[in-house]
LUMRO-320002 format. One record per residue (C-alpha): chain; x, y, z; residue in three letters. Coordinates in steps of 0.5 Angstrom, whole numbers, padded with zeros to 4 digits. Layout:
+-------+-------+-------+-------+------+
| chain |     x |     y |     z | resn |
+-------+-------+-------+-------+------+
|     A |     X |     Y |     Z |  ALA |
...
+-------+-------+-------+-------+------+
END
This chain:
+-------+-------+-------+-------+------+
| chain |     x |     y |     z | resn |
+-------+-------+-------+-------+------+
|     A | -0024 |  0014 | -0026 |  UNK |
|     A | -0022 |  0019 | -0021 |  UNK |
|     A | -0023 |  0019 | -0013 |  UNK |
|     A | -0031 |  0022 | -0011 |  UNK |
|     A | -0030 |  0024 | -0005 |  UNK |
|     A | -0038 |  0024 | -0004 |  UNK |
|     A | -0037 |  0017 | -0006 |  UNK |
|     A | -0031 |  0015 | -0001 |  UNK |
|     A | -0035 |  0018 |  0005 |  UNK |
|     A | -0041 |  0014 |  0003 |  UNK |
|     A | -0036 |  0008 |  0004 |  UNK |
|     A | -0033 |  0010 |  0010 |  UNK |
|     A | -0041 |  0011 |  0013 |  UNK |
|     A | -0042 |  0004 |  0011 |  UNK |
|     A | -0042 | -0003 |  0014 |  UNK |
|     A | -0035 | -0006 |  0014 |  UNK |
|     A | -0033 |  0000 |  0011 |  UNK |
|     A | -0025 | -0001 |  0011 |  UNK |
|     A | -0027 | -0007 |  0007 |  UNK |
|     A | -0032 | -0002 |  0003 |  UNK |
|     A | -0026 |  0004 |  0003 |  UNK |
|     A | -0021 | -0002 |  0001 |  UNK |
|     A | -0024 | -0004 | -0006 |  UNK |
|     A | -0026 |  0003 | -0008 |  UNK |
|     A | -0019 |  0004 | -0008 |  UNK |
|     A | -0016 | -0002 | -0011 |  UNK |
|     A | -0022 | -0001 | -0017 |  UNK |
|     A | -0019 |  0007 | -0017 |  UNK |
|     A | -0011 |  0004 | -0017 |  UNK |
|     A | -0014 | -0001 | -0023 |  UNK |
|     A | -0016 |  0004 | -0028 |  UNK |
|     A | -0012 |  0009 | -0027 |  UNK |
|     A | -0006 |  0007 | -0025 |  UNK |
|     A | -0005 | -0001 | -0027 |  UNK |
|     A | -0001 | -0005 | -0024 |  UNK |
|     A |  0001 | -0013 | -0023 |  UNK |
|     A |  0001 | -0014 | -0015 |  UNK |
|     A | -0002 | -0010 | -0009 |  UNK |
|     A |  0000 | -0012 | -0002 |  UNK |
|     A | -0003 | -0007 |  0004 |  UNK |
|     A |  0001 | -0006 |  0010 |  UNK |
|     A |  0000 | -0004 |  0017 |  UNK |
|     A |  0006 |  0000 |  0022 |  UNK |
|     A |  0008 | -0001 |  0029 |  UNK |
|     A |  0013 |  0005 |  0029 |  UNK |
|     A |  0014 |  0005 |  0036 |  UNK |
|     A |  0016 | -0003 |  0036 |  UNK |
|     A |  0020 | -0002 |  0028 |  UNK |
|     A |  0015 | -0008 |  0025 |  UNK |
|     A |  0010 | -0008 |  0020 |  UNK |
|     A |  0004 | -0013 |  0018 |  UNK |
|     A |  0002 | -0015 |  0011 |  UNK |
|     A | -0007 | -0014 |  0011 |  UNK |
|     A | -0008 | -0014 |  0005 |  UNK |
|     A | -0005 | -0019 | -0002 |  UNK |
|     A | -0007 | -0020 | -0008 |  UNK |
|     A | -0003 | -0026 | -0009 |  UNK |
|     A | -0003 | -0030 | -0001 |  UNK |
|     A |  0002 | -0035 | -0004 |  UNK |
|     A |  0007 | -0031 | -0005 |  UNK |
|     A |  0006 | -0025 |  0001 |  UNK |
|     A |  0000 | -0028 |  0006 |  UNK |
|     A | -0003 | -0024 |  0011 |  UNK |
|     A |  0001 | -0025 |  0017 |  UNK |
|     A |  0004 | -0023 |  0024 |  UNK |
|     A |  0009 | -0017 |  0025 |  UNK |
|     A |  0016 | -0017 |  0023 |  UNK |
|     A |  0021 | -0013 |  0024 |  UNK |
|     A |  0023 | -0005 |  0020 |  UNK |
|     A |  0030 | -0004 |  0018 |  UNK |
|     A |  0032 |  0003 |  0017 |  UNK |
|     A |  0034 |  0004 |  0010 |  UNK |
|     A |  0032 |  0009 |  0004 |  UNK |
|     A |  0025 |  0007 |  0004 |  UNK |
|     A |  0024 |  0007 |  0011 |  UNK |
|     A |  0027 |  0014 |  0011 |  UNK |
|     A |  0022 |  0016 |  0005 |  UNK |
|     A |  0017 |  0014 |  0007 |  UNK |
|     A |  0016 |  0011 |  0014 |  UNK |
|     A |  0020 |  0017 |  0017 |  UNK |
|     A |  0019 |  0022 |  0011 |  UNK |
|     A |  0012 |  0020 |  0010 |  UNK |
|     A |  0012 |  0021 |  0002 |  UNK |
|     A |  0011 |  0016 | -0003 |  UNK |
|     A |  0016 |  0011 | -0005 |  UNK |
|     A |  0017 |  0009 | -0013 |  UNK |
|     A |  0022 |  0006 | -0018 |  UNK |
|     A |  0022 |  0004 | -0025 |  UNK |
|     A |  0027 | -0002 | -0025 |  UNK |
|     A |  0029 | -0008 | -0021 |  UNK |
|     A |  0036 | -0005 | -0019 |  UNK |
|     A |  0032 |  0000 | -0015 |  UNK |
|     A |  0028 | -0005 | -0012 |  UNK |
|     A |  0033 | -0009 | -0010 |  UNK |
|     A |  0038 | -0002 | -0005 |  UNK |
|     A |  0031 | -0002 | -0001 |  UNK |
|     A |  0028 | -0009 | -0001 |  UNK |
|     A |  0031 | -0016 |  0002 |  UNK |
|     A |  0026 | -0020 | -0002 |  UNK |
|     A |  0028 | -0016 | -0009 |  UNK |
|     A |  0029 | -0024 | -0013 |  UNK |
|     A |  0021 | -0025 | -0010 |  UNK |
|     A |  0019 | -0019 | -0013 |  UNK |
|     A |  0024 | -0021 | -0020 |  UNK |
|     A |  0021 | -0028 | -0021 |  UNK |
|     A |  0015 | -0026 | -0020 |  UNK |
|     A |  0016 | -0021 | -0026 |  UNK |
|     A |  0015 | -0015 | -0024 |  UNK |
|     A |  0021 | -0009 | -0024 |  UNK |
|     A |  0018 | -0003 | -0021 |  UNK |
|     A |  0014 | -0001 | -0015 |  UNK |
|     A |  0010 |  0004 | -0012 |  UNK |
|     A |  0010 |  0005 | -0005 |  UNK |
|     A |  0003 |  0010 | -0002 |  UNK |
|     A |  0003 |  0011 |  0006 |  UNK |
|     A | -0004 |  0013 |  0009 |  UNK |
|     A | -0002 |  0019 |  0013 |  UNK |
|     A | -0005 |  0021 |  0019 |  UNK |
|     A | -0003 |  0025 |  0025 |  UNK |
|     A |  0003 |  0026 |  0021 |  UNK |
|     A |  0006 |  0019 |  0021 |  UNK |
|     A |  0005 |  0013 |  0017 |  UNK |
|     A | -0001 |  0008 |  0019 |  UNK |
|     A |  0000 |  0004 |  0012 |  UNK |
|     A |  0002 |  0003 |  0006 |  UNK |
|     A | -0002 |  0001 | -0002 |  UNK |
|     A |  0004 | -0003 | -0004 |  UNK |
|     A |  0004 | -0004 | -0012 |  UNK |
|     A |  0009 | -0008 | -0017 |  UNK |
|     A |  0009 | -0007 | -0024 |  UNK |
|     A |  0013 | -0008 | -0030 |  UNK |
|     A |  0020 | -0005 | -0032 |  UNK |
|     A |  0019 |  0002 | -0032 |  UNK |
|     A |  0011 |  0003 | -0030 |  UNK |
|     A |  0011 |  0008 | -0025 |  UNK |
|     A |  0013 |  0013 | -0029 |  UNK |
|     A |  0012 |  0020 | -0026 |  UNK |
|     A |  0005 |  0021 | -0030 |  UNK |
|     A |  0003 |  0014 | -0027 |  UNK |
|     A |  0005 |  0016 | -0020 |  UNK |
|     A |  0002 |  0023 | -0021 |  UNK |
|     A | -0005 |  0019 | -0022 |  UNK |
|     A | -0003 |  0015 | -0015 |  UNK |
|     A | -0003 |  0020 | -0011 |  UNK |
|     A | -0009 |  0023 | -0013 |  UNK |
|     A | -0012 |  0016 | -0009 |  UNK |
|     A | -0008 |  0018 | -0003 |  UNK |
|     A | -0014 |  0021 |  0001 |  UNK |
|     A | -0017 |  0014 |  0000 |  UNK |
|     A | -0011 |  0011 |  0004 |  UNK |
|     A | -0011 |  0014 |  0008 |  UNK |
|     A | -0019 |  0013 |  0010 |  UNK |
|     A | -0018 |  0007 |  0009 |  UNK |
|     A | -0013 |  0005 |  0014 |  UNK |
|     A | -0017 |  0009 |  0020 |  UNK |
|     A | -0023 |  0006 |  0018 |  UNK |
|     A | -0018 | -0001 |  0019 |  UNK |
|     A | -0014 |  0001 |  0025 |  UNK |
|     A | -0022 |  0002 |  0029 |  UNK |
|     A | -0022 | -0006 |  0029 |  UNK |
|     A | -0016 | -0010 |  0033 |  UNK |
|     A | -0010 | -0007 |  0031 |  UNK |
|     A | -0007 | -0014 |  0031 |  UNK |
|     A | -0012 | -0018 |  0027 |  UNK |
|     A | -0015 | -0013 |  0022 |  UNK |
|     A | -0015 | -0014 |  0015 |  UNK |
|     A | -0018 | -0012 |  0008 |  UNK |
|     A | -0018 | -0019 |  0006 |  UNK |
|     A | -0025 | -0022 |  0004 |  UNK |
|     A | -0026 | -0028 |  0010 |  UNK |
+-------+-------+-------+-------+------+
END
């Protein structure tokens, strides 16, 4: 299912557009690229903290306040580098997130990591985890393709109260 622009447009013209925008993209990630989990966050890169707006399992990682950025490799790639992050096993996972065991007794060992970019920095991210191996440079090439939509959904959400906004359905 590769991205429509002329589709994507409709959506971000529409009411609730971010939500709209959000669920074309995460249709568009599942069929073309799969995955186990997703999670969305948002960036206060002045203040070093994010929030999450968006899980597919609340249990594990709700929606919540800010917490704090450390510097590491992920934050160098993508919040400085504004490229996409991406590892095929926990071992990889664990150098850049504290939270590596969560991630491994959920079942999943690899991860993607796709920052919306505007204006040349990171508002957010698509955060996807998978099993050992998933993200495959052909996998991830398939993700990238959906980047435009992370980005318009993103700016369609950071229209709203940049403290409370989110793509979960209410």
């Amino acid at each position: 299912m590769p991205m429509d622009a002329a589709h994507l447009f409709k959506l971000a013209a529409s009411a609730d557009a971010a939500r709209q925008v959000f669920a074309y993209l995460l249709d568009g990630l599942n069929a073309d690229v799969g995955k186990g989990l997703t999670t969305a966050s948002v960036y206060d890169l002045p203040n070093m903290r994010s929030r999450r707006v968006f899980s597919e399992n609340p249990e594990a990682y709700d929606l919540g306040g800010f917490k704090p950025l450390e510097k590491n490799r992920y934050f160098d790639v993508v919040l400085a580098g504004t490229k996409h992050f991406s590892s095929t096993s926990i071992e990889e996972i664990a150098e850049v997130f504290f939270d590596w065991e969560k991630i491994r007794d959920l079942g999943f060992e690899s991860n993607m990591n796709l920052p919306a970019v505007a204006d040349g920095r990171v508002i957010g991210t698509v955060n996807m985890l998978g099993p050992r191996g998933h993200f495959q440079p052909e996998v991830v090439a398939r993700a990238l393709a959906w980047q435009p939509a992370v980005t318009a959904a993103f700016l369609l959400l950071n229209l709203g109260d940049p403290e409370a906004a989110h793509f979960q359905a209410c």
